[in-house]
Structures are given as C-alpha cells and as structure tokens.
Residue, then its C-alpha position, 0 to 999 in steps of 0.5 A: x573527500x566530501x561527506x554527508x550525513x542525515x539523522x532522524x533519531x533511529x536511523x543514521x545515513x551516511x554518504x561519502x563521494x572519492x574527489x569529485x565523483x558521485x557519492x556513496x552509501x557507506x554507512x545506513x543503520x542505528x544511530x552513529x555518535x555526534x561526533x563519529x569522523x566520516x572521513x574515517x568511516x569512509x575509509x573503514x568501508x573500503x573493501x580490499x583488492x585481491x586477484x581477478x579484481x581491477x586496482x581499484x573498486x568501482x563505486x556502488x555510488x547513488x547512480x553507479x556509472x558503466x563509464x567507470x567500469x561498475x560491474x553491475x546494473x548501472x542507474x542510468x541508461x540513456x541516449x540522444x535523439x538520435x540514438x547514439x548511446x551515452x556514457x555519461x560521468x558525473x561530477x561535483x556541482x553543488x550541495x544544499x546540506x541542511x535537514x534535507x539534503x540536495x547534491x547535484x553532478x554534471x557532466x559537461x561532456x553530454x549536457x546532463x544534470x543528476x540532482x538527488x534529493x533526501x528528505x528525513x522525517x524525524x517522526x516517522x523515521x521514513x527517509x524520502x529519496x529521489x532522483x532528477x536528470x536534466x539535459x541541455x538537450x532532449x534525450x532518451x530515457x531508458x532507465x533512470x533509478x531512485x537513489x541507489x542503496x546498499x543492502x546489509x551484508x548480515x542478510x541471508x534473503x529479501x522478502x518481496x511481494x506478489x499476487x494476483x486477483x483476490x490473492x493479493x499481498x503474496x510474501x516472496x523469500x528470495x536467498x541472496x546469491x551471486x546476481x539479479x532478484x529482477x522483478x518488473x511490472x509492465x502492466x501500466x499500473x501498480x498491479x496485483x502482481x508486483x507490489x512495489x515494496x521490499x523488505x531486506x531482513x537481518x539474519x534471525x530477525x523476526x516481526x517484533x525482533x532484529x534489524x530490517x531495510x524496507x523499501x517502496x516506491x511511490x508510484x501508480x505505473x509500470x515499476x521496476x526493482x534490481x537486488x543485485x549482488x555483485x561478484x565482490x559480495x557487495x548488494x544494491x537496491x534499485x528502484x525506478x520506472x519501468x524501462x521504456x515508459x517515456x517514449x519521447x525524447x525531453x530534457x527532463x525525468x524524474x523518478x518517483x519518491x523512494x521511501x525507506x526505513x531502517x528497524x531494530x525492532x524486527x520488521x514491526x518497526x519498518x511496517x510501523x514507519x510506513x503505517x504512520x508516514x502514510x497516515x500522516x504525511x502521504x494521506x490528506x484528509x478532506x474531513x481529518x476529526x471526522x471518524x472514519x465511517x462504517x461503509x456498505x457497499x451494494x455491489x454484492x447485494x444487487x451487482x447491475x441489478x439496480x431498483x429503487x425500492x430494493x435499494x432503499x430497503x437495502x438501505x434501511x438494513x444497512x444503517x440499522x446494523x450500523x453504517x455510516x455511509x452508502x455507496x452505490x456500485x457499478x451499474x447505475x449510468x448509460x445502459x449499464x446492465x453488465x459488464x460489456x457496456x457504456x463506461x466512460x458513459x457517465x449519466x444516470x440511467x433513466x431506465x433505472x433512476x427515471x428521476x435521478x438519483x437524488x430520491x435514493x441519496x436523499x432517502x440514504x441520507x434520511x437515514x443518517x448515513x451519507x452517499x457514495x458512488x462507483x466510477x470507472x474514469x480511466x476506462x472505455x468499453x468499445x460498446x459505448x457512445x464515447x467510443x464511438x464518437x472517438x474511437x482515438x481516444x482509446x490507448x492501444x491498437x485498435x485490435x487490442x486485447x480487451x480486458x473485462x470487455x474494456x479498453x483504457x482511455x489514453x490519458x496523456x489526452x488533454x481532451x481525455x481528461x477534461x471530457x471526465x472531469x466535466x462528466x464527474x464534475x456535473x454528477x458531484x455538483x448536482x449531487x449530495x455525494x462525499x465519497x468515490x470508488x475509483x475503479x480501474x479494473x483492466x491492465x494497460x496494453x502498454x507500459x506508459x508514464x504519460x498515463x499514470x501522470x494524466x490519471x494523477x492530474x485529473x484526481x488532483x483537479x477533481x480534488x481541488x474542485x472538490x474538496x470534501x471528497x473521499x476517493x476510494x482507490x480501486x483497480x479489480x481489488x488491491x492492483x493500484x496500492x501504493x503511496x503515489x495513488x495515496x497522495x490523491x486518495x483515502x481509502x484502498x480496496x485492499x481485494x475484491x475477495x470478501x472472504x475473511x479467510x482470505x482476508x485474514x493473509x492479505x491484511x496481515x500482509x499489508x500491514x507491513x505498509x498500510x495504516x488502518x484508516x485507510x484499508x478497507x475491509x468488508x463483512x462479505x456474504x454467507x457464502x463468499x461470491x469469489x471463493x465459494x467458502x461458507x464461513x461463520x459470521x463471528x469470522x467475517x465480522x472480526x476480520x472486517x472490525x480490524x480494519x476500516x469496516x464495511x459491509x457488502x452482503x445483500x443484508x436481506x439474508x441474515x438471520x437474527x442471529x447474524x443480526x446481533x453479532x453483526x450489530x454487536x461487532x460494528x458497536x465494539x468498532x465505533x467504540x474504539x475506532x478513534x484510538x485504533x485509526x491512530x494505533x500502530x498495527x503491530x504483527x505477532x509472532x506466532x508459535x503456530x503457523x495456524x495462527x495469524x494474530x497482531x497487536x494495535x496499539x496506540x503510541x502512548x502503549x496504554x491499551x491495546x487489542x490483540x486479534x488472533x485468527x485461527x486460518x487452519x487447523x493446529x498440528x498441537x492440541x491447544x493453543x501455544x502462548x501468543x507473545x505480545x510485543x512493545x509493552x512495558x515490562x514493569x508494567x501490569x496490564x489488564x487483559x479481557x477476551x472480549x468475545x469469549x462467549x464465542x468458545x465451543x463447547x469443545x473448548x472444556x477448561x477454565x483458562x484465565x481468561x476465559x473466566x474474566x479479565x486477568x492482570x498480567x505483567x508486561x514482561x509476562x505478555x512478551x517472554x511467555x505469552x498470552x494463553x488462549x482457549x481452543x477454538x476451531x478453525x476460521x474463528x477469531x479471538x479478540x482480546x482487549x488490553x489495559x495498562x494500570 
C-alpha cells in the first residue's frame, strides 16, 4: 500500500495505489486532521461486490487501464509506429513527495514511462495537475488525460459551458446519468463553442452556498472533456487533447496543466480561486503598479475607413472623456479596405498613412493616452502578397473552406514564424507602441497540436523581445479564452458584442474563471452594431465600469448628456479601479431571475461595490432583497447608491437608500438582503459599501 496526501489549508487531496499499481483519488474535499490513517481511508473507500460485477473493483486510477478491465473510458490510447495497438500496465517507479508531488510508473513491457505532476498553491487554493508519457521508442498518440479525477457522489448535475459568436459563456446543466457528458473541441482553438471548464456542484449548492469541484484546462487548442458515470455509480473527469491533435509518432507527450479547486462556499469559492490564481500566478504583468488603462478602441468608430484627421479628432474625444490608452484596429496595413485582403501583409498602408504611422501615435500620445494596435499574426487571406509568394505556408488543403475570406498560417513552420515575428518586430521597433490586439478570427481546418504550440512559441518570443508589451487575446471575441493563452497575454476580449445587455450574461458568466483586470469590456454605440439594441448610455457605462473599461463608439454621436454620464462613469472607475483590480468577483444569488447582480470586494472584506443589472422585466412588482455575500456579521457597514439620481419618476417611494447612505449590519446584508428601488429594464443599480 502506498499513500500520498497534498494540503493547501482548504482542500485536502488524497491518493492511494493497491501493491504497485497506478494510484487513485480516494478522498479530495474539506481539509482532513493531521494525523487522519490513509491506509484506513483507502480501505473505507472501497465499494462492495455484488452480482453481474467481477471479484474485484478496477481502480478508477490517475490513468485507468483497459489492460486491467477498467469498465470505462481509459486514459490513455496509444500505438506503435506501426500501428499495433498497446495495452500498456503500469507500475510503481519512483515519488518525489514534498509540497508538490511527482509519481512515476513504468511499463517494461512496452518501453513507456506516465509521470504525474501536482503542484498546491496554498493562496489560491488551485491545484495544478498534469500528465507526461514517454517512450523508448516513437509512438502514436491517440489520447492521453490530465490526472484523472473522481467527481462527488452528492451531485445531482455538471455545469459546463458553450457559446457562440457574441454569445458566449452559455451555462450547461447536465443530470448525471449512467454514461458519458462527452464534449470535444476540433476547431484548433479554444472556441467560442467549447469553453474548456467544468464546474460539478454538490446538491443544494448555490453561488455563495455549499460544496463545489471545478475544473479548466489550460490550453489554446482542440480539447477534449469525459464526465462518465460508470455502471458501478462511480464518476470520473477527464480532461486532455483533443484526439488525433499529434499526427507524428515521437517518444514524448505531454497534456496541458489541469487546474482544479474544491469550495465550501458554493461556487463563489472555486470562481474566486480561479480569478486570483489567474491574476496572480498565470498573468505577467509587463508594467504590474501600473493601473490598468482605460482603453478605446476604433474599430466601431471607423471600421477600414482609416483617415488621419477623423483619427485624430476621434482621439481628442476619446482622452477628454477619459481614456488612457488608444488602440487602432483593423485596416491600417497592405491594401486593407476590407476584410477580404492583405493579412499577413503586415506594413503600413501609405495610401492611408503616406507618412506612417508615428504622426497619429505621436498626436495620440500628445494627448497623454498611449498607443495600441490591431494584428492578426496567425492568418493569411489568399488575396495577399504573402500568399502568393507562398502559397505553402497556408495549413489545410488548397481547396479549403475559407473563413472570413482567410486561411490559418501553418504555424508548426519555423519559417511562419520567424517571417511574423520579423514584420511585428519592425512595427514595434520603429514605433511608440505598448499594447497588441491579437486577433485570431477563423477556426482551423484541422485539429492540431503543432499550431497552438507554434502560436505560444511566437507570443513567447515576441515577448521576450519586447517586454513592456501588453497583448490583448482576441479570436472573433471570447474563441481563444483560457489559461494557457493567459501565460502570454493580459487582457481578453471577452465578445465582439457590445451590447451591454449581452454583456450583463457573458460577464456574470465569465466571472467563474476570469479576474477584472484582464477582461474587457467596452461602452458600445447608441445602437448596438451586433445586436441592433438601442440601450441607455447609464447601461452601457455601468456594465463596462465593471470590468477592465473601454470605450468603442464613434465618439462623435454623444450628446451632451451621454458626455456627463459617460465621463462621469469613467471618473467613478479610475477612482476605485486600484482596489477592484485586486478584489474578488463575488456572484449574488438572486431572488429574481431578472436580475443579474454581484458583489467585488477586496480580500480585506473593508469595502465593497455591489452591481445589480436589471436584464428584463420582474414577474413581482418591486424588487425582492439582493442578499450579500462574505460579510462580517457583526460588523456595521455603510451602504450608498451611488447612482441614485438614475431612479425613474416611476420609482415614487422613499427606501432607505434612495435618500442617502444607510448603516447596516453584516449579517442584516446576508440573511435579509439589501432593498432596492424599482427601475425598468436594462438599467443598473451601483451600490458602494463600507465597513466601519
């Protein structure tokens, strides 16, 4: 018998492994006593044998073996060179047991090595897991899982994630049942579609209540998630490459990290995790005691339509309503008049610019905002001179499916990749530039490792090269959001959808993984340019403030009205933007299904800003209470709606805090709730809390 255990003062993990077999998860949950016997836990986890079973259980191990008659989904399928298929049996080789934890098994037989690595994090509270075979000799890889998991028992659903186009972020509900939640992404990139996270609730567990699981995977390509329950009611999570993403044979194969955390506080817990592991471990900062700027971004202002002197004047617009930073979009290199032509062009346009590009940044930097611009590296259009000098280096068949008039550069080529980087390069060198839009808007015609580990390698050499750039991870919106890009970048587009309506879902959503500080959100035009919705600019400005703000508008359509509000918001959010990059995204339960509402607050707990967004209309008459979350009972805390000018004349009582600031207790906030005015639809509440 051999036991393992790992701590990070929430969660305990424990393994065990029978003789010198692969081991298995036999406790993961609340934290166990120091001295808690895990020989004697193993054995308590053992489940009894009754008809139509074998004699003896099959481990659910880290990499259940078909070779050992495991009844489900094995973790590892592989071949040899020449095809034959392998049933490889592992056993015992060696563990390195400290803090982290490293266990190797070998197989003699077939000349292949599994290595698991866990690393704890006793901040966070994320555990980092992952998988690595090696062989004597090259083989096949069909599939190969992260550290297999078991999932709770006390679960009656999964919630996973899907999307599409300015939609993403959609919330799955799945029942548990006899067989396979099976979800695989072979679009080459993480995908609007396929979110690479799962979350596994206990029963009765709530945002801010219960017992959680969660789970991502930490990887920009093709991925592939198993939630199996097996005939003996027992579950498993795996997570891996998608199948077939490594066509050649080699002796080594790695998957990507698995993250994981276990919450007693409801899914609010493991959300929380995951927002600071991302902002603290995952993200590197280029300027980190930098606040983060406010942005605008032109695309929706003039889309190809580049002129200097509407440019400019954008700009003065812009920085008087408040932004820091300016970043050009598409459109401003080759002959880039729409979207049909001249990616992987990558020179300045002298039609448009016939003197470059520094008399816009110079004029932008004038203004004190810095400068930001638009690329596309991992694209070509058929249209472009790139390609017609190498048609080669396109991936896919010649007669390929187009997407958005583009095809995907084969990035696996070293010659790709340095042909980018030294176009990049000569635009960042010869430029004041401190910020990329890395737009990757085309799904791949194939499934392939090669080309997300070619796209990593050319962030990470441009990075290196250049330091004090910000890259901004784009892919037609959210379709490239996960950890793995998050190691390269430092911001995310979370949707092309400006609408704050929409945007009020996606970003409740997204919270469950993703920190303020690196999920932008813009304040879009009057009427929304993907959804056609005409909404208040209070709205818009709310739901951006609540994240990393921007602007997007042609700035040239507000009134004067939209001028004060729009300031006046950007204000309140350079005011408190240093505390609520570092504050917790806390997710509210609420009452009422119309409203979508959360709480930020720092880990200190000694203020807090509560964001309640109306997204449709009540069934009730007035508002129900809005419980708070992580307060301190005992403690008194002083709560102002900040914007409580915006009330309706509808809206004809006098509720406390639509007078003035109002003194309440913690544990009034959490068991009764915070009441607020009447309002319509598609406005926002902002209300700020301080603890005496």
């Amino acid at each position: 018998m051999k036991t393992w255990r790992l701590d990070d003062g929430r969660q305990t993990l424990v393994l065990a492994a029978r003789q010198d077999h692969l081991p298995e998860v036999v406790y993961w949950g609340a934290v166990l006593p120091d001295g808690e016997d895990l020989s004697a836990l193993h054995a308590a986890h053992a489940i009894d044998v009754t008809g139509g079973m074998l004699d003896e259980n099959p481990d659910l191990s880290l990499c259940p073996e078909a070779s050992r008659t495991f009844p489900g989904q094995p973790g590892l399928i592989v071949r040899r060179q020449d095809g034959t298929p392998l049933l490889p049996k592992f056993h015992f080789a060696s563990a390195e047991d400290g803090k982290d934890l490293s266990l190797k098994y070998h197989d003699a037989d077939n000349g292949l090595t599994l290595t698991f690595e866990f690393e704890t994090d006793p901040q966070t509270h994320v555990i980092r897991a992952k998988t690595i075979l090696q062989a004597d000799a090259p083989v096949h890889l069909h599939w190969l899982a992260a550290p297999v998991m078991p999932a709770p028992q006390l679960s009656d659903e999964m919630i996973d994630f899907s999307g599409r186009w300015c939609r993403e972020f959609e919330t799955n509900r799945t029942p548990w049942s006899p067989g396979i939640r099976y979800r695989e992404n072979r679009t080459g990139r993480t995908g609007h579609e396929h979110f690479p996270g799962l979350i596994v609730p206990c029963i009765g567990a709530t945002n801010t209540h219960g017992e959680a699981y969660a789970f991502h995977y930490g990887w920009s390509g093709g991925h592939r998630m198993v939630a199996e329950e097996l005939p003996d009611g027992r579950r498993q999570i795996q997570w891996g490459h998608a199948a077939h993403m490594e066509p050649e044979a080699a002796t080594q194969f790695s998957t990507a990290p698995l993250y994981m955390t276990y919450s007693d506080t409801g899914l609010n817990g493991c959300a929380v995790s995951f927002q600071r592991h991302v902002r603290d471990r995952i993200v590197t900062w280029p300027k980190p005691k930098t606040p983060r700027p406010v942005h605008y971004n032109c695309w929706e202002a003039v889309y190809f339509d580049h002129k200097l002197d509407v440019l400019t004047d954008i700009a003065d617009r812009a920085a008087a309503l408040g932004a820091e930073r300016f970043v050009l979009d598409d459109g401003w290199f080759g002959n880039r008049d729409d979207d049909t032509r001249a990616l992987s062009d990558w020179e300045v346009d002298v039609r448009k610019y016939p003197d470059g590009l520094t008399p816009l940044i110079d004029h932008v930097r004038g203004l004190g905002m810095s400068f930001g611009i638009w690329f596309e590296p991992e694209m070509i259009n058929p249209d472009s001179d790139i390609h017609r000098a190498h048609p080669d280096w396109a991936l896919g068949s010649e007669d390929q499916t187009l997407g958005r008039q583009q095809k995907a550069l084969n990035m696996a080529l070293p010659e790709v990749r340095n042909f980018i980087y030294t176009r990049m390069a000569a635009i960042l060198e010869n430029h004041d530039i401190d910020y990329i839009k890395w737009d990757h808007n085309r799904v791949l015609p194939m499934p392939d490792a090669a080309q997300t580990r070619g796209s990593y390698d050319l962030i990470d050499r441009l990075r290196d090269a250049f330091p004090d750039v910000e890259i901004e991870s784009c892919a037609s919106g959210g379709g490239r959001i996960d950890f793995g890009i998050l190691k390269r970048t430092q911001r995310v587009w979370l949707s092309d959808s400006n609408d704050a309506l929409e945007r009020l879902h996606i970003q409740h959503n997204a919270a469950l993984f993703l920190p303020l500080s690196i999920t932008g959100s813009h304040v879009g035009p009057r009427r929304c340019h993907t959804s056609g919705r005409t909404l208040d600019i209070s709205f818009r400005a709310w739901v951006a403030a609540q994240r990393h703000m921007g602007f997007e508008m042609d700035p040239r359509e507000l009134d004067a009205h939209e001028i004060a509000v729009l300031t006046e918001v950007t204000s309140w959010w350079k005011h408190n933007r240093t505390w609520m990059e570092n504050a917790d995204i806390l997710r509210l339960d609420s009452p009422d299904p119309a409203i979508i509402a959360e709480q930020q607050m720092p880990q200190d707990g000694d203020r807090f800003v509560v964001f309640a967004g109306k997204a449709a209309t009540s069934t009730q008459i007035v508002p129900r209470p809005l419980r708070l979350t992580g307060l301190d009972p005992q403690a008194m805390y002083t709560l102002s709606l900040i914007n409580r000018a915006s009330a309706p004349t509808l809206s004809r009582g006098t509720p406390a805090l639509k007078k003035g600031p109002a003194t309440l207790s913690g544990a009034y906030l959490m068991h009764h709730g915070l009441t607020l005015p009447w309002s319509f639809p598609e406005t926002m509440w902002v209300v700020e809390g301080t603890r005496l």
